[in-house]
DRENPA-760563 format. One record per atom (N, C-alpha, C, CB): x negated, y, z; residue in one letter. Coordinates in steps of 0.1 Angstrom, whole numbers, plus 5000, padded with zeros to 4 digits. Glycine has a CB too. Example, Ala and Ser with C-alpha at 12.3 -4.5 7.8 and 13.67 -1.06 7.14 Angstrom:
2
@x: 4868; y: 4943; z: 5078; titi: a
@x: 4877; y: 4955; z: 5078; titi: a
@x: 4868; y: 4967; z: 5078; titi: a
@x: 4887; y: 4955; z: 5090; titi: a
@x: 4872; y: 4978; z: 5071; titi: s
@x: 4863; y: 4989; z: 5071; titi: s
@x: 4871; y: 5000; z: 5079; titi: s
@x: 4859; y: 4994; z: 5057; titi: s
This chain:
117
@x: 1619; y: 9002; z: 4958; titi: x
@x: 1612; y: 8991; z: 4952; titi: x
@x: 1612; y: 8992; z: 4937; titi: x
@x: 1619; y: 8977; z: 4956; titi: x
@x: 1597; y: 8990; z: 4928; titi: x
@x: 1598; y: 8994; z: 4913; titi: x
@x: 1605; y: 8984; z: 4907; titi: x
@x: 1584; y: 8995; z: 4906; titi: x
@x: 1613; y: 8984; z: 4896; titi: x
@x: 1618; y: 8975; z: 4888; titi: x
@x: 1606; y: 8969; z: 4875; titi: x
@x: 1631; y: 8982; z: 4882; titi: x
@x: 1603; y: 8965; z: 4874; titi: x
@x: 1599; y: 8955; z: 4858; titi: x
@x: 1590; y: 8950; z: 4860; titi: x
@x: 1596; y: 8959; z: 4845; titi: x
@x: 1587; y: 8946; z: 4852; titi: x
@x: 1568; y: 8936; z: 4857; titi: x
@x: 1562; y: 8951; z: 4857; titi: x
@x: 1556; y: 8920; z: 4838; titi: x
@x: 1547; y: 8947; z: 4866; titi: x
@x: 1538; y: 8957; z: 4872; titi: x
@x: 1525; y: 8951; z: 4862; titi: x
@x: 1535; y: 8956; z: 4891; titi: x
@x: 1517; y: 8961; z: 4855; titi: x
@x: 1504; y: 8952; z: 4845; titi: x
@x: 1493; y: 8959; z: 4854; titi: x
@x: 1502; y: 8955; z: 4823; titi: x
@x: 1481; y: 8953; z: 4853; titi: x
@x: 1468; y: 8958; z: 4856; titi: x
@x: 1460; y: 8963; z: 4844; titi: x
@x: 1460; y: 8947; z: 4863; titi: x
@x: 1466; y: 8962; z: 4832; titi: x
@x: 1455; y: 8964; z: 4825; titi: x
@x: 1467; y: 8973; z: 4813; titi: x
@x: 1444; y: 8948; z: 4822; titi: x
@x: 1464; y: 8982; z: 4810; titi: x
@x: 1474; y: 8988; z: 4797; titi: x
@x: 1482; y: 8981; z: 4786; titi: x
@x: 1466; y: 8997; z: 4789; titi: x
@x: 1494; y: 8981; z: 4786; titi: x
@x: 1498; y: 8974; z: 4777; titi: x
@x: 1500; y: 8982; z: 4763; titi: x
@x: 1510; y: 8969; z: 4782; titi: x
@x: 1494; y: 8977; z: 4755; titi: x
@x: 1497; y: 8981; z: 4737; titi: x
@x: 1508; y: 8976; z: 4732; titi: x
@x: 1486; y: 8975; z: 4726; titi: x
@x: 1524; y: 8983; z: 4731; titi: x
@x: 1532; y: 8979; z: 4721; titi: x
@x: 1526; y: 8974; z: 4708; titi: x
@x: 1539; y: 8988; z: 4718; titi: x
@x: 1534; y: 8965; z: 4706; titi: x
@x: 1532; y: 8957; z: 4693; titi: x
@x: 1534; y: 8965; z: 4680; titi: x
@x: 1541; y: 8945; z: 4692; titi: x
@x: 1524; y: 8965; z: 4671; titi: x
@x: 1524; y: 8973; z: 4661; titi: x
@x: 1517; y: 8987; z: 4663; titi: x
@x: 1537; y: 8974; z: 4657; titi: x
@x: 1513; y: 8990; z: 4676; titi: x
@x: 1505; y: 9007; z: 4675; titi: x
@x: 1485; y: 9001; z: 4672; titi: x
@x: 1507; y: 9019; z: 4698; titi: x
@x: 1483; y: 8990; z: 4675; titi: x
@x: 1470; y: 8988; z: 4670; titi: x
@x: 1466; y: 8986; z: 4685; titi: x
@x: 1463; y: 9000; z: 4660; titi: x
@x: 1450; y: 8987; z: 4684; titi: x
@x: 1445; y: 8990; z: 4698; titi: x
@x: 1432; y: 9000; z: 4699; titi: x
@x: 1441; y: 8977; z: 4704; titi: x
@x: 1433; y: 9005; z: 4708; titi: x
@x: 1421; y: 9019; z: 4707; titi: x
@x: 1406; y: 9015; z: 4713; titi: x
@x: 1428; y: 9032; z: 4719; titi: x
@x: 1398; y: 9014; z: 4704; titi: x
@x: 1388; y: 9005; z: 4709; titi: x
@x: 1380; y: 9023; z: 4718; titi: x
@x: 1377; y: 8993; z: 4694; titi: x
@x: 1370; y: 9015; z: 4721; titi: x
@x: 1360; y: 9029; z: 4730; titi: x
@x: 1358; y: 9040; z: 4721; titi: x
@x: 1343; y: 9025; z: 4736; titi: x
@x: 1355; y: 9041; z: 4706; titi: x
@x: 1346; y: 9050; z: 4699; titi: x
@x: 1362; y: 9055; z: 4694; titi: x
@x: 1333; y: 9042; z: 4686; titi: x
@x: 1374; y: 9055; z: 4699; titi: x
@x: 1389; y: 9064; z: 4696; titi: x
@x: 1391; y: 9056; z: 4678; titi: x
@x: 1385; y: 9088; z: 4695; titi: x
@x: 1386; y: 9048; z: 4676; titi: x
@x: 1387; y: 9038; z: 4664; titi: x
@x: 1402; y: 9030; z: 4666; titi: x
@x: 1372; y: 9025; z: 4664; titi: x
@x: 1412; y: 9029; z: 4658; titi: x
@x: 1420; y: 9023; z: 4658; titi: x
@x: 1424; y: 9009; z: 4653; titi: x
@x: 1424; y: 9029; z: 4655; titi: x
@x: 1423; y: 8998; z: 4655; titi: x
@x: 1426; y: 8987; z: 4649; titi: x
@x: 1438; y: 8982; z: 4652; titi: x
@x: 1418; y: 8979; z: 4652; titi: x
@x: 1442; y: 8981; z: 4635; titi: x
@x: 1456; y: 8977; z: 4634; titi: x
@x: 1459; y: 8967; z: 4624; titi: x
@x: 1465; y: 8989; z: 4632; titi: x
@x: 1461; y: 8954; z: 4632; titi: x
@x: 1462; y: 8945; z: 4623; titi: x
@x: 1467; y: 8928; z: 4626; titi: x
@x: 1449; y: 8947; z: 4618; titi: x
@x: 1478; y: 8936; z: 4627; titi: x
@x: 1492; y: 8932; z: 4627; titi: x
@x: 1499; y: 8923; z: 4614; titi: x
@x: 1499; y: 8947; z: 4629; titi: x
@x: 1505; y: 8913; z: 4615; titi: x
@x: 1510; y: 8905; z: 4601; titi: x
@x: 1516; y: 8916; z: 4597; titi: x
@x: 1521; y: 8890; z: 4601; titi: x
@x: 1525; y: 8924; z: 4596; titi: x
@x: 1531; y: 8937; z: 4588; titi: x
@x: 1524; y: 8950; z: 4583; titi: x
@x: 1539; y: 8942; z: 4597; titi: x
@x: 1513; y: 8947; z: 4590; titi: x
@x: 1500; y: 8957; z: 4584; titi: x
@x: 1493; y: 8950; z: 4574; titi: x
@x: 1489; y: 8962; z: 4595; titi: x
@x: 1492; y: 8940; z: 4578; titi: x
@x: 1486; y: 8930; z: 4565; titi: x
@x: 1493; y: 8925; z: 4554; titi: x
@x: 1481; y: 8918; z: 4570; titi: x
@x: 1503; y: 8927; z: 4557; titi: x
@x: 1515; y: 8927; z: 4545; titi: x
@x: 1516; y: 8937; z: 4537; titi: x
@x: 1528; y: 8925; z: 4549; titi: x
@x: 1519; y: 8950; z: 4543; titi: x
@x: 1520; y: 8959; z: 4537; titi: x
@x: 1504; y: 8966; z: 4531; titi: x
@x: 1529; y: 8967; z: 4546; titi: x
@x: 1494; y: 8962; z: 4528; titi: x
@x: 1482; y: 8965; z: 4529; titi: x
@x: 1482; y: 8952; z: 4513; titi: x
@x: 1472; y: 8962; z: 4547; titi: x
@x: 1491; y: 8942; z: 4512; titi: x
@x: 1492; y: 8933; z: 4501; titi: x
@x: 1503; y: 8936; z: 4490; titi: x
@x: 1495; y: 8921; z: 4507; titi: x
@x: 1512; y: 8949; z: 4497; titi: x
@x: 1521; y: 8954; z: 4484; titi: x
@x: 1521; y: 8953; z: 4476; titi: x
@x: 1521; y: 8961; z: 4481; titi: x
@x: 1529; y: 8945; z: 4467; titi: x
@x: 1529; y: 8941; z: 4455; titi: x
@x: 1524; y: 8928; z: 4444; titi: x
@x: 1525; y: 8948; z: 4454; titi: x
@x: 1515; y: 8922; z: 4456; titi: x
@x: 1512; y: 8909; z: 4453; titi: x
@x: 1525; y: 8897; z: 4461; titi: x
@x: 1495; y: 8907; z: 4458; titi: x
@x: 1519; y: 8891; z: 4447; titi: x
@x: 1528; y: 8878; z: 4445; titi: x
@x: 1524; y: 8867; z: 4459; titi: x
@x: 1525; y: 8870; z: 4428; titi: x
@x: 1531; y: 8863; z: 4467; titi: x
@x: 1527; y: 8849; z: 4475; titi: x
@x: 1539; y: 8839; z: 4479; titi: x
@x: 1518; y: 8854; z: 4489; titi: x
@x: 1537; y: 8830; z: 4485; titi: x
@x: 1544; y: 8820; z: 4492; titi: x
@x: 1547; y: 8825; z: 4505; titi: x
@x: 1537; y: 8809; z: 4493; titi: x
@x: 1554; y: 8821; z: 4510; titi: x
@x: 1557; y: 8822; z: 4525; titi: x
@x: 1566; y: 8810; z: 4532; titi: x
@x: 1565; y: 8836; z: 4527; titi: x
@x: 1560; y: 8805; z: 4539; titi: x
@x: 1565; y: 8800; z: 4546; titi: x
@x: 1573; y: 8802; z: 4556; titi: x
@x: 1559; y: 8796; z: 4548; titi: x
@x: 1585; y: 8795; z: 4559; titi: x
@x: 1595; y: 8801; z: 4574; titi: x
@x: 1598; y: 8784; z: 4581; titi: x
@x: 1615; y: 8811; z: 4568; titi: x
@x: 1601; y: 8785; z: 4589; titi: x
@x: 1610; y: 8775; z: 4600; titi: x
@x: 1618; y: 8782; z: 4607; titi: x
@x: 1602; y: 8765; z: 4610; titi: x
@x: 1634; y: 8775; z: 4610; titi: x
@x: 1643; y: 8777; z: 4619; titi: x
@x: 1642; y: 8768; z: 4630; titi: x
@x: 1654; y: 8777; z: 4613; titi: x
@x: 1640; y: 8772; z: 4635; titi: x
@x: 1645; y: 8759; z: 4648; titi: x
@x: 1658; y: 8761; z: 4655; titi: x
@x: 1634; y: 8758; z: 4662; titi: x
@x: 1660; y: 8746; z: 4651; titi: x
@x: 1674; y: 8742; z: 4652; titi: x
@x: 1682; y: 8739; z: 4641; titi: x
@x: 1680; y: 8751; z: 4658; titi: x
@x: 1681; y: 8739; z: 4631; titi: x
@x: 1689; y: 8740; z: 4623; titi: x
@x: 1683; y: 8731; z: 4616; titi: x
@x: 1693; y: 8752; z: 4618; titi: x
@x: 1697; y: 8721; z: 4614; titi: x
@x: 1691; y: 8706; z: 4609; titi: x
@x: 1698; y: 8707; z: 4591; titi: x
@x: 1701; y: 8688; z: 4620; titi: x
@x: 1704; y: 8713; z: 4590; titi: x
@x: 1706; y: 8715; z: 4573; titi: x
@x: 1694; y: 8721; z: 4566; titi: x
@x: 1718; y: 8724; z: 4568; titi: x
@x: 1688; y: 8733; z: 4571; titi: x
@x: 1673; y: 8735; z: 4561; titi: x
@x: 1665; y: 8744; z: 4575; titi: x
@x: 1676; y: 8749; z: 4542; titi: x
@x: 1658; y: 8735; z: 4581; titi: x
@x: 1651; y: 8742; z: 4589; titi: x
@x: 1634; y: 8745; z: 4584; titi: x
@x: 1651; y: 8735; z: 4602; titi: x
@x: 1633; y: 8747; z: 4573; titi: x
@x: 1619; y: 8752; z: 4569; titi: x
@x: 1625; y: 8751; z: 4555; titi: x
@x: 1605; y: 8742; z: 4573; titi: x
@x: 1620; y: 8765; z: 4552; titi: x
@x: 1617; y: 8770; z: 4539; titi: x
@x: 1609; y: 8779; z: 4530; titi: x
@x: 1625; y: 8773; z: 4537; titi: x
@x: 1605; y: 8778; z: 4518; titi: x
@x: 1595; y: 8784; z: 4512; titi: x
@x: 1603; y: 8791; z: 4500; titi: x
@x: 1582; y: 8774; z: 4506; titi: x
@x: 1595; y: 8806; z: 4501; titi: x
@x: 1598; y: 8813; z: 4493; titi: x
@x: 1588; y: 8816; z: 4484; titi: x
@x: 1602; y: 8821; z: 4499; titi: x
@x: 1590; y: 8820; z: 4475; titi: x
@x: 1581; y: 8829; z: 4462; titi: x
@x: 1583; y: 8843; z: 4461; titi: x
@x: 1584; y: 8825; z: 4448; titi: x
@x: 1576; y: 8852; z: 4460; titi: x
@x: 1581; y: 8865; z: 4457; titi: x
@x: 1569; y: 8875; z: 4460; titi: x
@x: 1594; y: 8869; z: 4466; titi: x
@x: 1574; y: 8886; z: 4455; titi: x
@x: 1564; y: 8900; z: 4456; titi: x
@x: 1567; y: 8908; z: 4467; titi: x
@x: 1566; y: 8910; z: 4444; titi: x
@x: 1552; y: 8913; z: 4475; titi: x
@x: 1558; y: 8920; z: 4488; titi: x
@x: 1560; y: 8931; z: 4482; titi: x
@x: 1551; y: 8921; z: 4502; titi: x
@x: 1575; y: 8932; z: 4486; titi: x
@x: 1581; y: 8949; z: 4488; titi: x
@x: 1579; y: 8958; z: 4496; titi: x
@x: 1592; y: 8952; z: 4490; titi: x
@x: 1580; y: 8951; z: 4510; titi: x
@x: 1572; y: 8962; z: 4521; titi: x
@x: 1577; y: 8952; z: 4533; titi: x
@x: 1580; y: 8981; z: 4522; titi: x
@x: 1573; y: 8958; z: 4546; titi: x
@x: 1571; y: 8947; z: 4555; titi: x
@x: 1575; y: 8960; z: 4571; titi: x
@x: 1552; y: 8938; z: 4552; titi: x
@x: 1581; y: 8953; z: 4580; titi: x
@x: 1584; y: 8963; z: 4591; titi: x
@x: 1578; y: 8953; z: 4603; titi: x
@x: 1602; y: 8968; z: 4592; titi: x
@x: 1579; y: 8960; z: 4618; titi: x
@x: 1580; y: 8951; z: 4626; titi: x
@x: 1583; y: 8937; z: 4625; titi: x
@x: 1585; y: 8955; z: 4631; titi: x
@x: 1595; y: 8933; z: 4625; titi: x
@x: 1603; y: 8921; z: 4625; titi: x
@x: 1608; y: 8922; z: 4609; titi: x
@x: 1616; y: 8922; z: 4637; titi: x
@x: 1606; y: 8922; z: 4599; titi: x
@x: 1612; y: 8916; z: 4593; titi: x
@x: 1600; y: 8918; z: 4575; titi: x
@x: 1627; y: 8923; z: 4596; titi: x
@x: 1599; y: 8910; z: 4563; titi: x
@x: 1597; y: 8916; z: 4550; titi: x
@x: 1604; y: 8913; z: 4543; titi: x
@x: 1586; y: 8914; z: 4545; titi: x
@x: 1603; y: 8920; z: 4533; titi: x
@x: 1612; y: 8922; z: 4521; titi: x
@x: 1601; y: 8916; z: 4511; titi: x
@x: 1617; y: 8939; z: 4517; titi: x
@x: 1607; y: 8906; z: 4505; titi: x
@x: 1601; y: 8901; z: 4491; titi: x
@x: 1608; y: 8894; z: 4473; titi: x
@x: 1592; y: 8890; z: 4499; titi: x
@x: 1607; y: 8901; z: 4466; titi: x
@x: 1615; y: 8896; z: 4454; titi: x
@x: 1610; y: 8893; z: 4444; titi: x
@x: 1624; y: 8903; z: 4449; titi: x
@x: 1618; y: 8881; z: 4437; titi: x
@x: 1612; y: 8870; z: 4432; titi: x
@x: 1608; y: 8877; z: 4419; titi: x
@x: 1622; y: 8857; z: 4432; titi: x
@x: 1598; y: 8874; z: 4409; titi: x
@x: 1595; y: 8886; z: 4399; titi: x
@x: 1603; y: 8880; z: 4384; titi: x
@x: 1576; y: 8889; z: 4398; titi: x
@x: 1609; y: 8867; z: 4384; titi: x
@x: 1615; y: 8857; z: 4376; titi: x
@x: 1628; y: 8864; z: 4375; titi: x
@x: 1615; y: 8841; z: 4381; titi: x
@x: 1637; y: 8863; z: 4389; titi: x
@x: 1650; y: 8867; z: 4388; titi: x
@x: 1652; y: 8873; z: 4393; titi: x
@x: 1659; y: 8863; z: 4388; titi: x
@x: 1645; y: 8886; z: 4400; titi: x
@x: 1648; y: 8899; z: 4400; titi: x
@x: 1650; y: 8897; z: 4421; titi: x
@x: 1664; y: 8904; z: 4387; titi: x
@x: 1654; y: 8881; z: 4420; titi: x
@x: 1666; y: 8889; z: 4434; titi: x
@x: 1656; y: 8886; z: 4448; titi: x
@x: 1687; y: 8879; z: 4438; titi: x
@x: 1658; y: 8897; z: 4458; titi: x
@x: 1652; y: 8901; z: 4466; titi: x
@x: 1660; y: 8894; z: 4485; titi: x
@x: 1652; y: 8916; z: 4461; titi: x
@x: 1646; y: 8890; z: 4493; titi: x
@x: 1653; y: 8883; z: 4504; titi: x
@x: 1647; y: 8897; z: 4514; titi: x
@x: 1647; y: 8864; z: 4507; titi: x
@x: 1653; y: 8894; z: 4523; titi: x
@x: 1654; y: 8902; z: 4540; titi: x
@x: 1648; y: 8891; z: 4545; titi: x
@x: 1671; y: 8907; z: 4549; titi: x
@x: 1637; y: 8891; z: 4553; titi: x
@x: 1634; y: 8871; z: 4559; titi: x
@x: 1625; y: 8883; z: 4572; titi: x
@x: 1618; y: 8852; z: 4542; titi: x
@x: 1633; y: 8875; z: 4585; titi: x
@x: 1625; y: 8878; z: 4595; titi: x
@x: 1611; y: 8869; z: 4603; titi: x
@x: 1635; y: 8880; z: 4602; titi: x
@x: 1606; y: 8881; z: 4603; titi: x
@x: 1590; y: 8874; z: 4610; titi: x
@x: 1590; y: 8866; z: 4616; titi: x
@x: 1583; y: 8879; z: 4617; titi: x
@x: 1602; y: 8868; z: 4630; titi: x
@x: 1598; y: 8857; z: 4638; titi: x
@x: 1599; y: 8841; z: 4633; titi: x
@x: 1605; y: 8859; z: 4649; titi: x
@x: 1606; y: 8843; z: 4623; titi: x
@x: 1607; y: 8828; z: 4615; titi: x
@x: 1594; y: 8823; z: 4607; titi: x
@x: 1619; y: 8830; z: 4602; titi: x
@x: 1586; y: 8832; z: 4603; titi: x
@x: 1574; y: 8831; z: 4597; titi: x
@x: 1559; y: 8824; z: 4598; titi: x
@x: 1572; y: 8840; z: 4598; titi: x
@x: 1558; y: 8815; z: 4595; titi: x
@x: 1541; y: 8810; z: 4599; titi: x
@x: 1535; y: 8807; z: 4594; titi: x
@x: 1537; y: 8801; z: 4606; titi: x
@x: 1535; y: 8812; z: 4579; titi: x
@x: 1523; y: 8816; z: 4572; titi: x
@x: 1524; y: 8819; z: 4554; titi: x
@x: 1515; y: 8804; z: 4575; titi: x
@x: 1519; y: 8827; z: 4552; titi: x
@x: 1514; y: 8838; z: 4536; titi: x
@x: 1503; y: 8830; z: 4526; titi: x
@x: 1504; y: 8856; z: 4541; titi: x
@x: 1506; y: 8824; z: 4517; titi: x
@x: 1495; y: 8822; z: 4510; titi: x
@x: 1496; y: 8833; z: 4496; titi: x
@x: 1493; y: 8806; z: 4509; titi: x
@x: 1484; y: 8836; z: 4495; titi: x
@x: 1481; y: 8842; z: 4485; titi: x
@x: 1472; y: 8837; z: 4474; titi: x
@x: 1477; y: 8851; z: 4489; titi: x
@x: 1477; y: 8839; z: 4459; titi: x
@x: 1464; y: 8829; z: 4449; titi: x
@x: 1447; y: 8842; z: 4443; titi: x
@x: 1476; y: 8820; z: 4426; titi: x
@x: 1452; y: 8854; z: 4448; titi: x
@x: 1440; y: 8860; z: 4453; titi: x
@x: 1435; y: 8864; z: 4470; titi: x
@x: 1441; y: 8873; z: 4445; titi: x
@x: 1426; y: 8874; z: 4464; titi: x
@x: 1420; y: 8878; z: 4478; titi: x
@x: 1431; y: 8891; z: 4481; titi: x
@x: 1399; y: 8883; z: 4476; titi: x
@x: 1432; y: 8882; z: 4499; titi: x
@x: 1438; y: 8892; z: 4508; titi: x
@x: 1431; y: 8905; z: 4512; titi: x
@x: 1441; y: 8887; z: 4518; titi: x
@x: 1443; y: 8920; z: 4511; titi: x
@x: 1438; y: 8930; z: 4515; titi: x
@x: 1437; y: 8928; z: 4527; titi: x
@x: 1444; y: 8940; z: 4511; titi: x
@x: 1431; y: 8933; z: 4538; titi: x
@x: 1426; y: 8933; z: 4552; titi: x
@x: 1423; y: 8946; z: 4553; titi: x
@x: 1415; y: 8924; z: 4555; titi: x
@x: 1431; y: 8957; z: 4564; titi: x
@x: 1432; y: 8967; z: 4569; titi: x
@x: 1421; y: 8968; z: 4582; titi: x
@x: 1445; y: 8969; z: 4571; titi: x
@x: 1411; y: 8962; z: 4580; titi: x
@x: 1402; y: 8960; z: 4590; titi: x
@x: 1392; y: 8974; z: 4587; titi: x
@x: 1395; y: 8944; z: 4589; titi: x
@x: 1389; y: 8980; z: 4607; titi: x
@x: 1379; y: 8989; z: 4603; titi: x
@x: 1363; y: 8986; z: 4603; titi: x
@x: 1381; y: 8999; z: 4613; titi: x
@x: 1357; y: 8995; z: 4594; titi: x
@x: 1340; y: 8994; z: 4599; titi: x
@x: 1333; y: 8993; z: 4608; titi: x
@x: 1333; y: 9001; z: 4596; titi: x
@x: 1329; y: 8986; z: 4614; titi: x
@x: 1323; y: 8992; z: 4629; titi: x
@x: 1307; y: 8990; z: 4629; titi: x
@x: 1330; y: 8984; z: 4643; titi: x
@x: 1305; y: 9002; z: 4629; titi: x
@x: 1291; y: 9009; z: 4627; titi: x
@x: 1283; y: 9001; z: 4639; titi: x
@x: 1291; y: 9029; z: 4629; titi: x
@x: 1267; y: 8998; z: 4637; titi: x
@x: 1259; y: 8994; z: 4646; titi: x
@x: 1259; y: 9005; z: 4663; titi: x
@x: 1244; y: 8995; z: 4636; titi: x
@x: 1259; y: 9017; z: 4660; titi: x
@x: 1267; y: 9023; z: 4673; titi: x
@x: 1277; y: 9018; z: 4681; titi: x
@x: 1272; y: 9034; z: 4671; titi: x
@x: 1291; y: 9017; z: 4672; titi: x
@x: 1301; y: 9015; z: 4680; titi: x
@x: 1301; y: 8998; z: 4684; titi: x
@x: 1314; y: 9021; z: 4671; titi: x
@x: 1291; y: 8995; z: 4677; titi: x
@x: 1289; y: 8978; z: 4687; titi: x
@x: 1279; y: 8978; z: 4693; titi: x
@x: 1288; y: 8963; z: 4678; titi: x
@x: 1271; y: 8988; z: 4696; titi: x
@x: 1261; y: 8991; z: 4709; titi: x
@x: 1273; y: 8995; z: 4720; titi: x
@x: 1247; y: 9007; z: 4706; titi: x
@x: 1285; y: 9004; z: 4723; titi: x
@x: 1293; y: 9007; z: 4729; titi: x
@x: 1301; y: 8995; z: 4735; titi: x
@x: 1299; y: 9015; z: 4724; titi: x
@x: 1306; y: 8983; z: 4724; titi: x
@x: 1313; y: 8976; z: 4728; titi: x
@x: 1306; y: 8968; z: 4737; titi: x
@x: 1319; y: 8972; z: 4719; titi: x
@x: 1291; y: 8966; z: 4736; titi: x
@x: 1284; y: 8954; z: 4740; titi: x
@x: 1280; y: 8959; z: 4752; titi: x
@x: 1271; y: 8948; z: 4731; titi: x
@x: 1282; y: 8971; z: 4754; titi: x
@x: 1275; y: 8977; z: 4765; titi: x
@x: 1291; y: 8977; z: 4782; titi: x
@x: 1268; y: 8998; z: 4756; titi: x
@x: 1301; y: 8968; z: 4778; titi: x
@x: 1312; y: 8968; z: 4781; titi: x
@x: 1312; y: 8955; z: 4791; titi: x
@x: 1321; y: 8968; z: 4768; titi: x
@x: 1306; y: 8947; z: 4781; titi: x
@x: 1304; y: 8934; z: 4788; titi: x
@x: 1304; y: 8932; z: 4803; titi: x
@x: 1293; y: 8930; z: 4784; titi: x
């Protein structure tokens, strides 16, 4: 008898992107879009749940770099730097325009996709 859930349709680990028809990669992922913002300054929002002494908090700081689960960001005033995990995360504001790792997709490769339907 197999062990684990059975899928019908391919599963994409989180963080490899997804392979559209034309072998085009889209990856864009909050950690791709973080790290694609390197170096700019933003807010970030977090919530804990559960925790009734500070369950939501905002930070300030510069992205340092950004992994799966977790970014690094430090404050550019006093130097000091937080570890803050994603899943705590729900939302980045920035006071410019966000970098977006998004691909081109050529009038061909959306004749392919449409032809999918």
């Amino acid at each position: 008898m197999p062990s684990g859930p059975a899928y019908s349709t391919p599963v994409v680990p989180m963080g490899t992107g997804q392979q559209l028809l034309t072998g085009v990669v889209e990856e864009s992922f909050i950690e791709n879009i973080l790290r694609f913002n390197k170096g700019k300054v933003g807010t970030f929002y977090f919530t804990y749940r559960g925790n009734t002494s500070w369950n939501a908090m905002v930070y300030q700081g510069r992205v340092e770099t950004a992994g799966r689960d977790h970014i690094i960001i430090s404050d550019p005033a006093s130097g000091k730097r937080y570890l803050l995990l994603m899943a705590n995360l729900d939302w980045v504001e920035f006071d410019d325009q966000i970098n977006y790792p998004h691909t081109e997709i050529t009038p061909a490769m959306q004749a392919a996709l449409d032809t999918t339907d």
